[in-house]
C-alpha positions as CSV (number, residue, x, y, z in Angstrom):
1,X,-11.6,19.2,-73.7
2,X,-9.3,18.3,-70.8
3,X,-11.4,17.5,-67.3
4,X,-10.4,19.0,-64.1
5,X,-8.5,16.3,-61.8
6,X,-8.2,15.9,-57.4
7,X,-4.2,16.4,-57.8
8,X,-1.7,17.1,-55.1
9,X,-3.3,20.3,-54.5
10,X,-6.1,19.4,-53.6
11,X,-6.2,16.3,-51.2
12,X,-3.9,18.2,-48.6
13,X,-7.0,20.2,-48.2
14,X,-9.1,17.1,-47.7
15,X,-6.9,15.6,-45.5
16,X,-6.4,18.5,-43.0
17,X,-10.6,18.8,-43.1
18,X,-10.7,15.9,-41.7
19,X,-8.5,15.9,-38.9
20,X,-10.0,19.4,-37.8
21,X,-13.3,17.5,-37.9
22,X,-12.2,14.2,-35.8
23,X,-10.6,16.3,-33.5
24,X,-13.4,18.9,-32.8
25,X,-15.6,15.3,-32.7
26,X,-13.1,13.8,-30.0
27,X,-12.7,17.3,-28.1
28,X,-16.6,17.2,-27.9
29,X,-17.1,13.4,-26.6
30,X,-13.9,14.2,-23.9
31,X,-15.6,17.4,-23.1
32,X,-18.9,16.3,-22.0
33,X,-17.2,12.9,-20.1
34,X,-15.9,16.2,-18.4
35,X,-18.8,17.5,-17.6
36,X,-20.6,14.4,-16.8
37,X,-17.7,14.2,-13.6
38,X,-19.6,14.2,-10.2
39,X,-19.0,15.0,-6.4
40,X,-21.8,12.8,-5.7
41,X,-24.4,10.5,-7.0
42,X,-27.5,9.2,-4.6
43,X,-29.0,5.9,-4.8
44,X,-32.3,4.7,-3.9
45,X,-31.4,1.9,-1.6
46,X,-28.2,1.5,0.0
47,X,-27.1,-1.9,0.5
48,X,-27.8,-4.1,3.9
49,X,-24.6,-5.3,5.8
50,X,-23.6,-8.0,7.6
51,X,-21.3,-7.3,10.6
52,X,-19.0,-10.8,10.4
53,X,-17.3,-11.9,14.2
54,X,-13.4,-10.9,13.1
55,X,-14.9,-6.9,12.6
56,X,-12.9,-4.8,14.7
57,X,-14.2,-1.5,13.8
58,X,-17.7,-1.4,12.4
59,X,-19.5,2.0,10.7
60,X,-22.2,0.8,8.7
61,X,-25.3,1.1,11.3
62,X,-26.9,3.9,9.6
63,X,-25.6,3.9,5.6
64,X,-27.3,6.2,3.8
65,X,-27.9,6.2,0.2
66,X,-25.5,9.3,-0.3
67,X,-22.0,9.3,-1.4
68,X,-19.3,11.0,-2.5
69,X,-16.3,10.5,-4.9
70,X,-13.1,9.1,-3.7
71,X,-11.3,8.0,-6.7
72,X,-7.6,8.4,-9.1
73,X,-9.1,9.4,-12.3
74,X,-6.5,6.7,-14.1
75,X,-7.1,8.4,-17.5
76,X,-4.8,11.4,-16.9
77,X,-4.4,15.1,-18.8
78,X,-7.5,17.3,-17.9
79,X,-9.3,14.6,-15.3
80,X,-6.4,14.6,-13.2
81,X,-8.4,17.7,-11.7
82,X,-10.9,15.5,-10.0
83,X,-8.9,13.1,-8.3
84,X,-10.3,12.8,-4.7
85,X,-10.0,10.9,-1.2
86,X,-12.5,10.4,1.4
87,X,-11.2,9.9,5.0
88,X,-12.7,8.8,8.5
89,X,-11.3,8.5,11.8
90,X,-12.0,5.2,14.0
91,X,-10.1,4.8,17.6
92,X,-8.5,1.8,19.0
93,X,-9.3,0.9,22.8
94,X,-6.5,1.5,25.3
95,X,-4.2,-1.4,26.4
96,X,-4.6,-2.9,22.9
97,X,-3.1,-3.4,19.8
98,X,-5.0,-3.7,16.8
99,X,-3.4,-6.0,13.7
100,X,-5.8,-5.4,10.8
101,X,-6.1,-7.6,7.6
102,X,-8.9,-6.9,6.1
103,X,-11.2,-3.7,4.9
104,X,-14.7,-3.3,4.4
105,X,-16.2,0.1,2.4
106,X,-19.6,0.2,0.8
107,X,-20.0,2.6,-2.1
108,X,-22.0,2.8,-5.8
109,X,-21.0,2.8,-9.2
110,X,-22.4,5.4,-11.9
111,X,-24.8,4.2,-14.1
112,X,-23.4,5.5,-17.5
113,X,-20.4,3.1,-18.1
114,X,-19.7,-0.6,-17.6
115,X,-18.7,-1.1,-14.0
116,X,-14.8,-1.8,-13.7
117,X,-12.1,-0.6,-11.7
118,X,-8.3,-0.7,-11.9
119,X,-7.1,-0.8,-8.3
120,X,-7.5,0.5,-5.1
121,X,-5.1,2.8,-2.7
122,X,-5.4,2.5,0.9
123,X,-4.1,4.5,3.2
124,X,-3.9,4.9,7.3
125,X,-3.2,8.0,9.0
126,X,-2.5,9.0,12.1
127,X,-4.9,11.9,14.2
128,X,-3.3,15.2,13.1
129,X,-6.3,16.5,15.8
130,X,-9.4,16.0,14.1
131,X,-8.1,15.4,10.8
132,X,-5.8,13.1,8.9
133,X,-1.9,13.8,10.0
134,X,1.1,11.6,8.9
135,X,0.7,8.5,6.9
136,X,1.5,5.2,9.0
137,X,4.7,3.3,8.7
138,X,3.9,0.0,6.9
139,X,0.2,0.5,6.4
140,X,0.1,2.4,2.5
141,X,-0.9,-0.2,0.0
142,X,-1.3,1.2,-3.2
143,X,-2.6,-0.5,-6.7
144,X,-4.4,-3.7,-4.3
145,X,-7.1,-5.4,-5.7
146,X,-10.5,-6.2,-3.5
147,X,-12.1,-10.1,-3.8
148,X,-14.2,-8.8,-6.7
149,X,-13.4,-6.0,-8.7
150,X,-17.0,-5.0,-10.4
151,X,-18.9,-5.2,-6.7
152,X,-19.0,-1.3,-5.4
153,X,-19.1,-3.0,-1.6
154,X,-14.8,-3.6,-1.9
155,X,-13.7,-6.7,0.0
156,X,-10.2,-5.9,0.8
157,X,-7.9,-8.5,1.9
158,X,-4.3,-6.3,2.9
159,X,-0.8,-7.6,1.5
160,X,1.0,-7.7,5.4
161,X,-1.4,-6.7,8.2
162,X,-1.4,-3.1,9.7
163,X,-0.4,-3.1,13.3
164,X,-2.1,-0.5,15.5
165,X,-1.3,0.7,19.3
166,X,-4.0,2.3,21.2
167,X,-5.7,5.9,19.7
168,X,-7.6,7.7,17.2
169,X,-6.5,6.6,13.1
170,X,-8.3,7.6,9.8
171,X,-8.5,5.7,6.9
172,X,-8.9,6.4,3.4
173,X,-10.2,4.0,0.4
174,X,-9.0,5.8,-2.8
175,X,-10.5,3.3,-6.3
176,X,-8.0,3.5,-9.0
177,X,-10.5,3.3,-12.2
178,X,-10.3,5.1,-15.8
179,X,-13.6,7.8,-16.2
180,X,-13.9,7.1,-19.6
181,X,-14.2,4.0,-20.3
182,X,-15.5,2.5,-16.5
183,X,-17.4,5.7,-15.2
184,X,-17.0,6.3,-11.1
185,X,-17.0,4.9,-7.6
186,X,-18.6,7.2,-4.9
187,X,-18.4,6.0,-1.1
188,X,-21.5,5.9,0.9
189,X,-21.9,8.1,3.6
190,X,-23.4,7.2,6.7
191,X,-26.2,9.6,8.9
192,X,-25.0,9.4,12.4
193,X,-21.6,11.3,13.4
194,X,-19.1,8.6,15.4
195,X,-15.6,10.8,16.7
196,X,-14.9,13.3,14.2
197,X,-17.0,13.8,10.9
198,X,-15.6,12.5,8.0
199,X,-13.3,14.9,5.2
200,X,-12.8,15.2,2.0
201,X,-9.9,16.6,-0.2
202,X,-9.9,17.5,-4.3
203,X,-6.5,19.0,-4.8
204,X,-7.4,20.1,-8.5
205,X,-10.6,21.5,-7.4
206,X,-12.2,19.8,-10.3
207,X,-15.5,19.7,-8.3
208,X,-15.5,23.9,-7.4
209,X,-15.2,23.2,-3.6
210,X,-12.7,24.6,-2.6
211,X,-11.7,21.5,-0.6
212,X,-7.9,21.1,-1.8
213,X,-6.7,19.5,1.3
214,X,-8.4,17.6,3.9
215,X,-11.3,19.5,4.8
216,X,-14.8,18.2,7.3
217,X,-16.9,16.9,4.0
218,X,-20.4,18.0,5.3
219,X,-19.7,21.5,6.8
220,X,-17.7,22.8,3.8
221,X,-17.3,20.2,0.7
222,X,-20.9,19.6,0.0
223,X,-21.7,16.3,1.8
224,X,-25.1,15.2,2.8
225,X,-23.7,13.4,5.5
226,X,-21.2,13.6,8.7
227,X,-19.5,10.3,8.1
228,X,-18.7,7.2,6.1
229,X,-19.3,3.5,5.8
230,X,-16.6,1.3,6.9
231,X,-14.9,-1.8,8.2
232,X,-12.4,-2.8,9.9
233,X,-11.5,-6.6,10.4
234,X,-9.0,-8.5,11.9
235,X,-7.9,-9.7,15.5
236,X,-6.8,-7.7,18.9
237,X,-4.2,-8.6,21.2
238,X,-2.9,-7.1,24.9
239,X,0.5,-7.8,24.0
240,X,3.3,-5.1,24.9
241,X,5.0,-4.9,21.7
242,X,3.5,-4.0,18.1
243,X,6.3,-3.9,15.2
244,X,6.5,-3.4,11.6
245,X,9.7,-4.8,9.6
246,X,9.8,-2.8,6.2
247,X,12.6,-4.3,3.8
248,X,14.4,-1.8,1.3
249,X,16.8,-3.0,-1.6
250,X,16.7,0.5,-3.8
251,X,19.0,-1.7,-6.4
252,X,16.1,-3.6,-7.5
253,X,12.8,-3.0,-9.5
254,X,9.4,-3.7,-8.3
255,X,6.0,-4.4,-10.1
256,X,4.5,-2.4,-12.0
257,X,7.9,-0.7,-12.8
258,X,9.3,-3.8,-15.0
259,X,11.2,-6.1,-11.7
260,X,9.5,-9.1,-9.9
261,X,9.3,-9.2,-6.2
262,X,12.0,-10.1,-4.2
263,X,11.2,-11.9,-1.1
264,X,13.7,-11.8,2.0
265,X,12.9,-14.1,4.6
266,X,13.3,-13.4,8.5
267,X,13.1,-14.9,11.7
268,X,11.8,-13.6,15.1
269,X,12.9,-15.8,18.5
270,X,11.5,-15.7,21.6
271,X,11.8,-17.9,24.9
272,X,13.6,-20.0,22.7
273,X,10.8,-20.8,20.0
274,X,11.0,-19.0,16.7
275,X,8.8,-18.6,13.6
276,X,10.0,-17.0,10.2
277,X,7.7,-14.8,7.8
278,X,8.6,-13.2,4.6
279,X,8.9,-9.4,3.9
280,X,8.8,-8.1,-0.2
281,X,11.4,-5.4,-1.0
282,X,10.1,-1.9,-1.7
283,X,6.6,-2.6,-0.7
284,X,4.5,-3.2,2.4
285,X,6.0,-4.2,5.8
286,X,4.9,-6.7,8.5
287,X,3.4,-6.1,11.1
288,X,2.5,-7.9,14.0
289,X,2.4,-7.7,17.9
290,X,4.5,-9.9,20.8
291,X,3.3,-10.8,24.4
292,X,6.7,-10.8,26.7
293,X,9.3,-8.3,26.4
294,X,12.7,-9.6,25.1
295,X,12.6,-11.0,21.5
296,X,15.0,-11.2,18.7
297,X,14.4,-10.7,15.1
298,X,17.1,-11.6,12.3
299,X,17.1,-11.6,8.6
300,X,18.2,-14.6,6.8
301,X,20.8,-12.3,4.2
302,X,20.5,-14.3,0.8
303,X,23.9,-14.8,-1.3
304,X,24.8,-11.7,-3.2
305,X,23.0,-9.1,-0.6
306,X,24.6,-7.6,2.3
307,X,22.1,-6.3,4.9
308,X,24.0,-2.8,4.8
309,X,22.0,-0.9,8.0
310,X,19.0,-1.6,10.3
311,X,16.7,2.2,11.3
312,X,14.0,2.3,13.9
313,X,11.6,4.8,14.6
314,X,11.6,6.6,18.3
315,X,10.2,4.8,21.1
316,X,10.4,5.5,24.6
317,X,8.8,2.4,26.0
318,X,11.3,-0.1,24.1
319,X,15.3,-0.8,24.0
320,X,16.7,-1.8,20.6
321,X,20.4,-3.5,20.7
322,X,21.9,-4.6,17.2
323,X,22.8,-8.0,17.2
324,X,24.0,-10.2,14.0
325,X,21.9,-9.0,11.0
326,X,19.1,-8.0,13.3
327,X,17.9,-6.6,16.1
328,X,17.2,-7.6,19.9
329,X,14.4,-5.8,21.2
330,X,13.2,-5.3,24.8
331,X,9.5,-3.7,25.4
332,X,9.0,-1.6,28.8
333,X,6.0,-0.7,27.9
334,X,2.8,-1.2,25.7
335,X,4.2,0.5,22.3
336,X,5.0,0.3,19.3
337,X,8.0,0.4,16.7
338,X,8.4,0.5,12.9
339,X,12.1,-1.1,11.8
340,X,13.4,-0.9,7.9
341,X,16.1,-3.5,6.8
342,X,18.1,-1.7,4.0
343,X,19.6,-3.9,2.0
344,X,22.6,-3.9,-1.4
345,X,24.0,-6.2,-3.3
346,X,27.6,-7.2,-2.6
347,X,29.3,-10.1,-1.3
348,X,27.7,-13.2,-0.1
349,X,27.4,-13.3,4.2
350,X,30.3,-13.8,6.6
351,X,30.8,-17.4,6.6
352,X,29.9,-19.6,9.1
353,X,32.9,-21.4,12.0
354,X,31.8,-24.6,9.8
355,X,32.1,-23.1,5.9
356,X,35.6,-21.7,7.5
357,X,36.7,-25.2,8.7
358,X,35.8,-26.5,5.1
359,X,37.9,-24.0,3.6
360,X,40.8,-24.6,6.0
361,X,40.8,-27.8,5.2
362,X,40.5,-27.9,1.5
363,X,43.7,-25.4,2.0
364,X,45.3,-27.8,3.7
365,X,44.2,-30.9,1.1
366,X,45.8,-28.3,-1.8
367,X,49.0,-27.9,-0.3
368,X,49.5,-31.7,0.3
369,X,48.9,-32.0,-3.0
370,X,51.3,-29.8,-4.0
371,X,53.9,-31.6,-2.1
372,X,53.1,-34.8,-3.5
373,X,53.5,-33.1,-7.1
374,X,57.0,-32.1,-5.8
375,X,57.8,-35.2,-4.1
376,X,57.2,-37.1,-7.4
377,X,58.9,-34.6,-9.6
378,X,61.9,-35.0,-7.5
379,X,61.9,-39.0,-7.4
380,X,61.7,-38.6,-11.4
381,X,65.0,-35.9,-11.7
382,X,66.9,-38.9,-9.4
């Protein structure tokens, strides 16, 4: 009597059961992470804070123990739909520049996963008239870490300061954090309106809003309150002149896209003292403000780059001459300019009068040689 055998024929079977089974079981776990998503998530107690002397901007008077999501949902495919921002507005005093270096916001984390995040995104607009309008040269920082990444209150120290002339800005604190595995940050939102009320956007409409783009978060995106908690920190000046050098070498790659950064150094001069800072290629700019009208500001062009052009934004209140890989700027007026140095690789610099009298001369030493050479060749042929 022969007995019947699992052959070929059969474990196919087997091994296609199972797959249909794991992935119904993995459709099912990603499918109720789905559903767990929120728009907001209250807390009992929302936290007490401390205004410290170098705030600038402070919204955290009345924090409220509501909040709302304002987070990249880092695990991609179908939670891409629930990627949010939050955004409030805050207004710098007239006569007065603002350089900021440092950002407060005081949210929550969920309570169903460990509390992690990747990153945060910042962002500064300008007023668009009561609501966010363009983005602010020099002052995006994307993928930034805060002092302590599992605290939902984000200490955030801000690569090159962001330079501010008198006027209404928003803000926006985007976390960077993977649903599945680290759950969600949600923003608290604070009871007691200050300029405009805060807004929301959810361009997937993950969260059935209807808020796609920038909308007022309490009248129409399901907020419990009219603004958010915030601060700002860093110093104020009356100085005339607020600038931003951006550096831009488009030949090289930057972190996280495989390269290192690439630091090129400048120099700015004024009533004949100078002082040099550092700007990284492809990423944030400097900013900072100047008291006195004339300055000068240069970039120290390393071997193998040529500084190929120099663009400024409009101003009316201040005169930009090109000098010698830079600029000479003279401020008419309390403004405020954003200047990108585009940099390629190519030759070194021109040289300088002294690296062309060392060349002269070692011209000069080659020929003599060469004379002696002949000199002596002759004397031997005598």
């Amino acid at each position: 009597m022969s007995r019947y055998k699992f052959g070929n024929s059969v474990y196919p079977y087997l091994n296609l059961l199972f797959i249909c089974l794991l992935f119904n079981a993995v459709f099912f776990l990603l499918s109720s992470k789905l559903a767990q998503s929120q728009l907001m998530e209250n807390i009992d107690t929302p936290p007490v804070v401390s205004v410290p002397p170098d705030t600038l901007w402070d919204q955290t008077a009345n924090i409220s123990s509501a909040n709302i999501s304002s987070q990249d949902f880092t695990d991609g495919g179908g939670f891409d739909q629930f990627d949010s921002r939050a955004a409030d507005d805050f207004l710098v005093p007239g006569g007065l520049f603002w350089i900021i270096d440092k950002v407060r916001v005081f949210g929550a984390f969920d309570d169903a996963t460990p509390d992690l995040i990747d990153s945060l995104s910042v962002f500064f607009f300008t007023d668009g008239g009561g609501l966010p309008g363009s983005l602010v040269p020099g002052c995006t920082y994307l993928n930034i870490l805060p002092e302590n990444v599992t605290v939902p209150n984000f200490v955030i120290d801000l690569p090159n300061p962001c330079v501010l002339g008198s006027g209404t800005y928003w803000i926006s604190v985007q976390a960077n954090i993977k649903f599945i595995t680290n759950g969600q940050w949600f923003w608290h939102e604070n009871s007691v309106q200050t300029l405009d009320p805060f807004v929301w956007e959810n361009p997937g409409n993950g969260f059935s809003t209807g808020c796609i783009a920038f909308t007022p978060a309490q009248a129409n995106c399901g907020a419990d309150q009219p603004d958010l908690s915030f601060q700002l920190a860093g110093r104020e000046t009356d100085a005339r002149c607020g600038i931003n050098i951006c550096k831009s070498a488009p030949e090289i790659l930057v972190p996280p896209n495989g390269g290192e950064e690439l630091f090129f150094t400048f120099e700015v001069s004024q009533d004949g003292e100078s002082d040099s800072f550092d700007v990284v290629a492809n990423g944030p700019c400097f900013g900072e403000a100047f008291d006195g009208s004339n300055f000068e500001i240069t970039e120290e062009v390393p071997g193998g780059w040529t500084l190929e052009s120099v663009e400024c934004s409009d101003s009316d209140f201040i005169d930009v001459t090109p000098i010698e890989n830079g600029l000479s700027l003279d401020c008419l007026g309390l403004t405020e300019i954003t200047c990108t140095f585009s940099n390629v690789r190519g030759p070194s610099p021109i040289p300088t009068l002294s690296e062309w009298g060392m060349a002269a001369a070692a011209v000069i030493l080659g020929f003599a040689g060469l004379g002696a050479f002949y000199l002596r060749r002759k004397c031997s042929q005598a």
